[in-house]
C-alpha positions as CSV (number, residue, x, y, z in Angstrom):
1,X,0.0,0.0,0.0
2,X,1.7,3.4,-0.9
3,X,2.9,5.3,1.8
4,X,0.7,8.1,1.5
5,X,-2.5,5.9,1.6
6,X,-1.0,4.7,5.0
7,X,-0.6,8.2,6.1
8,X,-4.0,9.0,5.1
9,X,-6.2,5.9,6.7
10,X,-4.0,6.5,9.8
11,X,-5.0,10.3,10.1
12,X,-9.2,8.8,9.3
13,X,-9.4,6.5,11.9
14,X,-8.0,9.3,14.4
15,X,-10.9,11.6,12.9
16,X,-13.7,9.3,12.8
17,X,-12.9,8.0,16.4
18,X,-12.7,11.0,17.7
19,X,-15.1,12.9,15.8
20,X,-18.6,10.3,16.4
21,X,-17.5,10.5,20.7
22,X,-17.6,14.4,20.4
23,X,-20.5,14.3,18.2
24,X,-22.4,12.1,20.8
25,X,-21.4,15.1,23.6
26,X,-22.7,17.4,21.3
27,X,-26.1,16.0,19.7
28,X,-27.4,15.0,23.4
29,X,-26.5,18.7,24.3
30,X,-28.1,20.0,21.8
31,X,-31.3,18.1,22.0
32,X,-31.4,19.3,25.9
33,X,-31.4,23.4,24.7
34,X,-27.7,23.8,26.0
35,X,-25.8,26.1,23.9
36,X,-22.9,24.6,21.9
37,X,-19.9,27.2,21.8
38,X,-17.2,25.0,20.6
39,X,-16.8,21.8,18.6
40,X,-13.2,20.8,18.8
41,X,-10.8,18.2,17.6
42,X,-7.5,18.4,19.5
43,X,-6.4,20.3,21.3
44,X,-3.9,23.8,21.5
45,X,-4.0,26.2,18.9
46,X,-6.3,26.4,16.2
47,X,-5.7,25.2,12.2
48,X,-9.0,25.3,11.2
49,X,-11.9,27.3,12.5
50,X,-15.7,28.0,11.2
51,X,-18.8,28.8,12.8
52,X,-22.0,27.6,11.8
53,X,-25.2,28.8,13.5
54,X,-24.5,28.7,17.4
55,X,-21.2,26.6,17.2
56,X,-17.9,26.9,15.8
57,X,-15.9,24.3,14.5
58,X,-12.2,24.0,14.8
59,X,-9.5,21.8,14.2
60,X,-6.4,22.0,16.8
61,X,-3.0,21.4,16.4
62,X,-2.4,18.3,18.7
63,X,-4.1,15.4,17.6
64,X,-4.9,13.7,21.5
65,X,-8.8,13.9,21.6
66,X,-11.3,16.5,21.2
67,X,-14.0,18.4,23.4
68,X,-17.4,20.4,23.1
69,X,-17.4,22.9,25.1
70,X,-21.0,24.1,26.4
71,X,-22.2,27.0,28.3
72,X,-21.8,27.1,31.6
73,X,-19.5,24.6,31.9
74,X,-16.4,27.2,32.4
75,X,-16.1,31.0,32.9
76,X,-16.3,32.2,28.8
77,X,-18.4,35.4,29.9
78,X,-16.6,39.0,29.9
79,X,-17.9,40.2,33.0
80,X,-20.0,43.5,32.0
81,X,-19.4,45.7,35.7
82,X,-21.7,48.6,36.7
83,X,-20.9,51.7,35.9
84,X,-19.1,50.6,33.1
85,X,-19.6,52.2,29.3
86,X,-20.9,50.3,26.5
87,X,-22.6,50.4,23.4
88,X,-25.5,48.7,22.1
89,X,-27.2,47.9,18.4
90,X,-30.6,47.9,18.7
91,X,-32.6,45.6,16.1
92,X,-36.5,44.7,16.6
93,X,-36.8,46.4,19.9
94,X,-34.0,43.9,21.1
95,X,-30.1,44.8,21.7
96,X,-28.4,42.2,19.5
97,X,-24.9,43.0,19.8
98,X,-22.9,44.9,23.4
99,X,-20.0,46.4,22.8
100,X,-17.3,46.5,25.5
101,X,-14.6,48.5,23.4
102,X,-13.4,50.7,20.7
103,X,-17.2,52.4,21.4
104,X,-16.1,55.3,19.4
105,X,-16.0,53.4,16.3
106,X,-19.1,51.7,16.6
107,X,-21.5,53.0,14.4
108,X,-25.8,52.4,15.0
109,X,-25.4,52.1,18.3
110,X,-26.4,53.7,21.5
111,X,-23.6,54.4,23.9
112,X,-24.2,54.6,27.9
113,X,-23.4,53.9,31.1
114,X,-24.6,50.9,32.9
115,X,-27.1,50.9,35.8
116,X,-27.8,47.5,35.7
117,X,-27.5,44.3,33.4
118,X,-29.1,40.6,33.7
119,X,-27.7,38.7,31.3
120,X,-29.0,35.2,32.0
121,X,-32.4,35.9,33.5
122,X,-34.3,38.6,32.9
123,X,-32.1,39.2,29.7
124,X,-32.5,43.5,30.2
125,X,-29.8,46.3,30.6
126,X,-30.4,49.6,32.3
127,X,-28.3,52.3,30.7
128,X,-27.4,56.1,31.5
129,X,-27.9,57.5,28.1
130,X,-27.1,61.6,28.4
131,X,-28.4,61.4,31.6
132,X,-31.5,59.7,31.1
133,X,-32.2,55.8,32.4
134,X,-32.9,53.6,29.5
135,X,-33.6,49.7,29.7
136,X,-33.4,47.5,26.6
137,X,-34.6,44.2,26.9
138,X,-31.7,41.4,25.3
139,X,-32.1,39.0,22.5
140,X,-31.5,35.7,24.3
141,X,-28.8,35.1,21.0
142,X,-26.8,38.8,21.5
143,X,-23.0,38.6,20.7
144,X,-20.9,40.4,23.5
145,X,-17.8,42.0,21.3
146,X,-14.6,42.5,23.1
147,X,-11.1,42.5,21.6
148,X,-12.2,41.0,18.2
149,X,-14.1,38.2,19.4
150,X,-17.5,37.5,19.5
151,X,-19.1,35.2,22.4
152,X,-22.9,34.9,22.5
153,X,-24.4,35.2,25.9
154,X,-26.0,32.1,27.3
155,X,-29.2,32.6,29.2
156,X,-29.6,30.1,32.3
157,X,-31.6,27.8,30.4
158,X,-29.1,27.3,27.7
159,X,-26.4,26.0,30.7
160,X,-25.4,23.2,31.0
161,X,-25.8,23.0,34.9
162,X,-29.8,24.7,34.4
163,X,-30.6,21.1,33.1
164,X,-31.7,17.9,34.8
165,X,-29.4,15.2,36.0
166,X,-30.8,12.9,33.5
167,X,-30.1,15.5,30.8
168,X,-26.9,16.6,32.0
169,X,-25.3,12.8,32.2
170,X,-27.3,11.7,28.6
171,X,-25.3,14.7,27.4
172,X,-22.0,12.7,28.9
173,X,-22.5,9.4,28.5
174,X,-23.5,9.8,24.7
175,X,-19.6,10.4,24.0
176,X,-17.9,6.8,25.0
177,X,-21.8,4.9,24.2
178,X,-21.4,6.7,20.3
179,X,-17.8,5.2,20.6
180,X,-19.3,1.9,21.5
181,X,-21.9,2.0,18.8
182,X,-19.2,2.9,16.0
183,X,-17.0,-0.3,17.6
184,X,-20.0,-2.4,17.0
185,X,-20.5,-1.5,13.3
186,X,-16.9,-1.4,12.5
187,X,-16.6,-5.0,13.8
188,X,-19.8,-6.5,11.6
189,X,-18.0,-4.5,8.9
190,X,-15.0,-6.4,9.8
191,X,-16.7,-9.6,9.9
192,X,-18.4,-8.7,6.5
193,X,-15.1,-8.2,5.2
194,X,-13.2,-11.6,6.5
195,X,-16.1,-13.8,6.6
196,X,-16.5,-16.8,8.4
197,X,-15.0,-20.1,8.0
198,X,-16.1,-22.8,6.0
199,X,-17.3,-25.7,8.0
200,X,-15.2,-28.4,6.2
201,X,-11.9,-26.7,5.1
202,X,-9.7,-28.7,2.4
203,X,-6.5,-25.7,2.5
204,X,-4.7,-23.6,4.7
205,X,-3.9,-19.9,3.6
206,X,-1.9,-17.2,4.4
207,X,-3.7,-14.8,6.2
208,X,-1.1,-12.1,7.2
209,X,2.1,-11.4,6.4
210,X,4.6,-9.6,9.1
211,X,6.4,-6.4,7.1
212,X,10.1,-7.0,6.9
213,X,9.9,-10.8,7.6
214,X,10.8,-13.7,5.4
215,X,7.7,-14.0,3.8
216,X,7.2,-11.1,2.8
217,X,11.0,-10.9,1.2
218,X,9.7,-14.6,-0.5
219,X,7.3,-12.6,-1.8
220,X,4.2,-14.4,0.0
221,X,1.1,-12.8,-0.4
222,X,-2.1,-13.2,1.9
223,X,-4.8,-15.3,0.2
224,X,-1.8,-17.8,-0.9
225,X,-2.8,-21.3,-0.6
226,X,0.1,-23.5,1.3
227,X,0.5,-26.7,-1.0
228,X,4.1,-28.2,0.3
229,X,6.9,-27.2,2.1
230,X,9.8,-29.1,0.6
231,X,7.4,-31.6,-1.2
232,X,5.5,-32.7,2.2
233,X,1.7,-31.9,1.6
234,X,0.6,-29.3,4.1
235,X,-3.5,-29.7,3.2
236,X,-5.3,-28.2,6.8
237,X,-2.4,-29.1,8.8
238,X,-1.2,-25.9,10.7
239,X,0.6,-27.9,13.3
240,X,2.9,-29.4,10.6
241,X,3.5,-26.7,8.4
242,X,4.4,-24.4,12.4
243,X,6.5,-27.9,13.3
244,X,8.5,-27.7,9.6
245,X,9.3,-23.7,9.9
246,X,10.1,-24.2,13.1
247,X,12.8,-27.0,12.7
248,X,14.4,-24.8,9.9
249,X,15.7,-21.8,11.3
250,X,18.3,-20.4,8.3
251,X,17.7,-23.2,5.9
252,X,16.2,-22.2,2.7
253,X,12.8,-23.8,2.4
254,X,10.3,-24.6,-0.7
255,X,7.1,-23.8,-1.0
256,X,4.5,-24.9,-3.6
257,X,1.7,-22.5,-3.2
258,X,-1.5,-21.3,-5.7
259,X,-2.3,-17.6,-6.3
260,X,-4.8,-16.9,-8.8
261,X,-5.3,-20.1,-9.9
262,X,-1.3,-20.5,-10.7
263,X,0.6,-23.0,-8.9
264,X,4.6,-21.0,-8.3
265,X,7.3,-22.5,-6.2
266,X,8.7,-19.7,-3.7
267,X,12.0,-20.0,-1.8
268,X,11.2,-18.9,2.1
269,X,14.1,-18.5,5.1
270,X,12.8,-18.7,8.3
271,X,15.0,-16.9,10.6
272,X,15.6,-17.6,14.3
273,X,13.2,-16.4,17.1
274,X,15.0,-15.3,19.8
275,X,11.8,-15.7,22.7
276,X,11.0,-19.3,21.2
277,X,14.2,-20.6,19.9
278,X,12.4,-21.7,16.7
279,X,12.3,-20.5,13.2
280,X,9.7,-18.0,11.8
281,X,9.1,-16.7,8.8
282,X,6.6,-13.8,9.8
283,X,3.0,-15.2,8.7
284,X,-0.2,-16.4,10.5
285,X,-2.4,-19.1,8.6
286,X,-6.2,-19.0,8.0
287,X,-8.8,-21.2,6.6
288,X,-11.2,-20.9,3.8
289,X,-14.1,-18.4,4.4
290,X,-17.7,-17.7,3.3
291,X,-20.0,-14.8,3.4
292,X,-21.3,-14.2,6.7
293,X,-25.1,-14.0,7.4
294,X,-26.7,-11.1,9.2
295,X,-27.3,-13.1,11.9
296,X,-24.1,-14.8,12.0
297,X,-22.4,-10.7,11.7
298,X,-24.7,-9.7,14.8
299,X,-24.0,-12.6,17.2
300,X,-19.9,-12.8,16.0
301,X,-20.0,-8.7,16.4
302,X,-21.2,-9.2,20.1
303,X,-18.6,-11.9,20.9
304,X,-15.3,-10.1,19.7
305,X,-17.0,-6.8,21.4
306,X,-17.1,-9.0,24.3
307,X,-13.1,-10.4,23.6
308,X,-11.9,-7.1,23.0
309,X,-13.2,-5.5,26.4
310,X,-12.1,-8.5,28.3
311,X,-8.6,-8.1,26.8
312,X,-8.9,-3.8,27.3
313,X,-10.0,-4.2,31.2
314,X,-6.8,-7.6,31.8
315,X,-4.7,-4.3,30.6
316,X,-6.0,-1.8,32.9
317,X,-5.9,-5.0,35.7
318,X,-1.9,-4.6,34.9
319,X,-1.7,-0.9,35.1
320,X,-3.2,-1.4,38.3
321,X,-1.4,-3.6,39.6
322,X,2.2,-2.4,38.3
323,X,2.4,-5.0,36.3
324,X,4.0,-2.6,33.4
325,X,7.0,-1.2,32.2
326,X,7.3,2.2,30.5
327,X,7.9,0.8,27.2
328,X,4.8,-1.2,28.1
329,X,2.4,2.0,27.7
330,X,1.9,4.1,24.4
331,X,0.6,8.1,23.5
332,X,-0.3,9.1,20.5
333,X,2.6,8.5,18.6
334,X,3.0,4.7,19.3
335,X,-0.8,4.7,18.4
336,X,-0.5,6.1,15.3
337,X,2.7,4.2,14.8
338,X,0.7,0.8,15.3
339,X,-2.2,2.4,12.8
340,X,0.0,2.6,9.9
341,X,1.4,-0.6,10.2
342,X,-2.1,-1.6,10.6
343,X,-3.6,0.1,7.8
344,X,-0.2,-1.3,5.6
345,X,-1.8,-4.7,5.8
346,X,-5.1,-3.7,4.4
347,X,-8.8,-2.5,4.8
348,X,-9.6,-5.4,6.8
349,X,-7.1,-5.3,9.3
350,X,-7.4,-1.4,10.1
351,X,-11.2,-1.8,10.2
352,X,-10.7,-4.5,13.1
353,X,-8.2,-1.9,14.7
354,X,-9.9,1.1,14.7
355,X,-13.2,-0.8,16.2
356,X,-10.6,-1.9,18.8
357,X,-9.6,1.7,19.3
358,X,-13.0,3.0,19.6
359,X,-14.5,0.5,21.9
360,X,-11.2,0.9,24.0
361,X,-11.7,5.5,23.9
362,X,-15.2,4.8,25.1
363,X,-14.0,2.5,27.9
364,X,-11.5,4.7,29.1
365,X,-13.8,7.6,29.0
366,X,-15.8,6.1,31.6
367,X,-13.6,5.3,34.2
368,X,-13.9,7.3,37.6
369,X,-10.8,9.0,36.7
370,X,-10.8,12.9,37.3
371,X,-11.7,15.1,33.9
372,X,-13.1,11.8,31.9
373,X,-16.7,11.5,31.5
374,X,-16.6,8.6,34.2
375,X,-15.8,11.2,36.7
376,X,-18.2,13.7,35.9
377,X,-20.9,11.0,35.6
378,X,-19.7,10.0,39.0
379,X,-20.6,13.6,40.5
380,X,-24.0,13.8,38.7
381,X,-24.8,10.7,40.4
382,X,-23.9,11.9,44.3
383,X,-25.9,14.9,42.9
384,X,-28.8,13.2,42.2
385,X,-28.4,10.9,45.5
386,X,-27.9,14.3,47.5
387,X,-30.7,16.7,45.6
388,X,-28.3,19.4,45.4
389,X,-25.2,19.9,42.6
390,X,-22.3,19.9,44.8
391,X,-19.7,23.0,44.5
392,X,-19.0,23.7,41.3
393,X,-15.0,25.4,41.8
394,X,-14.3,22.6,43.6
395,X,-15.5,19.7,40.9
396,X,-13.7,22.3,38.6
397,X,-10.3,22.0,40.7
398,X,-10.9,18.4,40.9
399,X,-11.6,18.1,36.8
400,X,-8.4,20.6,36.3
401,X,-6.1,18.1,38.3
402,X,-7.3,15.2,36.3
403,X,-6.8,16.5,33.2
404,X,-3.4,18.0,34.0
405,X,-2.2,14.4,35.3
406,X,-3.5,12.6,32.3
407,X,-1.5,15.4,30.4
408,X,1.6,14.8,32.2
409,X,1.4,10.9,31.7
410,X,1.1,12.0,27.9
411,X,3.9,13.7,27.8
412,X,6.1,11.1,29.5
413,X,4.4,8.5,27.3
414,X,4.8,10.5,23.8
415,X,8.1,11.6,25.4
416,X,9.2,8.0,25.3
417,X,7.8,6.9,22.4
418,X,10.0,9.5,20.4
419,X,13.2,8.3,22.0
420,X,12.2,4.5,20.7
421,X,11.6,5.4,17.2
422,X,15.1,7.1,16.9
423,X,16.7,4.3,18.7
424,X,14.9,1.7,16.1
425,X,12.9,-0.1,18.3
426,X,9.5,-1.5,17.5
């Protein structure tokens, strides 16, 4: 596969994960009458940024995650002080844009001092206007424009925390479930793609191939049916064919194999594993497959969900329990690392993977770990239990601790990561 196909699958699956758990955040949001400000992927500076309607779009530089961020949820306000001066533009008896600066070059606009402003409940502003007391009443969609930027005010029933419980933690949860739901139909696609096996096979194929191994150098290609290995008759034996490579480790072997319909004889070396002591020549065998029924793509789906979240939680068992090394754990750039090899060895392959990927983000998301959803899901519920939201600066401190660890821990992990690519490890 050309190099910048790799690239570009690698960069997709990123997106696509990323994008359907953000867009699960933000659909539940908006379907509870929370105002949207932000709908980002990454994080740090901006590269791309447009706004449609309430929300603006933006694509950020580093490529860990994403985040919608709604009203409410953080101070994004300019404080408007009394006795401060402003201008407002009037349209429809409503002020649809407040002006905290550069008032003299504001043009349709009333400029005055303020006497009073509600800007999330009874949406007015009293002004001194030449020495007379003026209220406007406020659009509930008025831009406040301050150095540049525009930010639309956010009325207490477009905040987040004006919502119920059950409102607020559909709005959470709907990030990691979309992440589960996108698992699910990436592994029926998968299973759509590799089929099932037959129930009587009469041949054994090659159904991967390990870059820069010996088969791969042989020029072994996946689909490749395994006739003989120096004129002994493999047929569905995979013990014998594993026995035979293994007993050969730097002896030329020759294989008798049928592509296409074309029987070629192919010279393979299997080279020495150091871990088993036995050769290897850097292939995995398969059997014959068959189209897979919708029934037999729903029930298989649910059992490698199943597989793959045992195998995600026996990892987080070993975190746990300090069963790891450093090399053990991998950021971003070991992820995307893994990705392109992945995507190298085909459709099928990087459609498992990324299914794997987003079943394991939506996971993740939900442990009680401070800043994930988990956590947050965690203090809605001891809301609910206690009839009362608990206080909000200090789940804020909480949240910004969280995050700032699970930052750190990326930078130690990408950190290392970078250091084993230029020492050539794998």
């Amino acid at each position: 596969m050309p190099m910048i196909q790799v690239i570009f699958l690698t960069v997709l699956v990123f997106f696509v994960i990323v994008t359907i758990h953000e867009w699960g955040h933000y659909y539940f949001a908006k379907r509870a009458g929370i105002l949207v400000r932000e709908f980002a992927i990454g994080f740090g500076p901006k590269l791309l940024s447009i706004k449609r309607g309430e929300t603006r779009y933006t694509l950020r530089l580093i490529p860990a995650g994403g985040f919608v961020r709604m009203a409410g949820e953080d101070p994004e306000i300019v404080e408007v002080a009394e006795g401060q001066t402003i201008a407002v533009r009037i349209a429809n008896d409503q002020v649809t844009r407040l002006y905290l600066d550069r008032l003299d070059e504001r043009s349709q606009v009333i400029r005055g001092e303020v006497i009073a402003i509600d800007l999330e409940r009874n949406l007015s502003v009293t002004l001194d206007v030449d020495g007379v007391s003026e209220t406007y009443r406020i659009h509930p969609q008025a831009l406040m424009i301050t150095k540049g930027k525009e930010t639309q005010i956010a009325p207490i029933d477009r905040q987040f925390g004006s919502k119920t419980v059950g409102q607020r933690a559909l709005a959470i949860f709907a990030g990691p479930f979309m992440n589960f739901v996108l698992a699910f139909v990436l592994v029926g696609i998968y299973v759509q793609l590799s089929g099932v096996p037959v129930d009587h096979p009469d041949k054994l194929l090659v159904g991967e191939i390990v870059s820069g191994k010996p088969a791969e150098k042989a020029d072994l290609k996946v689909g490749d049916e395994i006739r003989t290995i120096n004129g002994v008759t493999i047929g569905v034996d995979s013990e014998k064919m594993i026995k035979m490579i293994g007993d050969s480790p730097g002896k030329p072997t020759t294989w008798e194999i049928v592509r296409d319909g074309e029987l070629r004889k192919l010279t393979v070396t299997p080279i020495l594993d150091k871990e088993s002591g036995v050769g290897k020549v850097g292939i995995a065998f398969a059997y014959p497959t068959r189209a897979a029924s919708f029934g037999e793509t729903i029930s298989l789906s649910g059992q490698y969900m199943k597989n793959m979240t045992v195998a995600i939680f026996d990892g987080f068992k070993k975190l746990v329990l300090g069963q790891f090394k450093l090399d053990d754990l991998g950021g971003p750039v070991r992820t995307a690392e893994v990705t392109g090899q992945i995507a190298a060895q085909g459709i099928t392959k990087l459609t498992s993977w990324a299914a794997l990927l987003s079943l394991y983000l939506g996971i993740f998301n939900l442990l009680p770990i401070p800043a994930l959803d988990g956590s947050r899901l965690i203090f809605l519920g001891v809301e609910a239990v206690r009839g009362k939201p608990l206080d909000p600066n200090r789940e804020s401190l909480v949240h910004f601790i969280g995050f700032a660890m699970i930052m750190l821990l990326m930078v130690v992990v990408t950190y290392n990561d970078i250091l084993r690519l230029f020492r050539g490890e794998h």
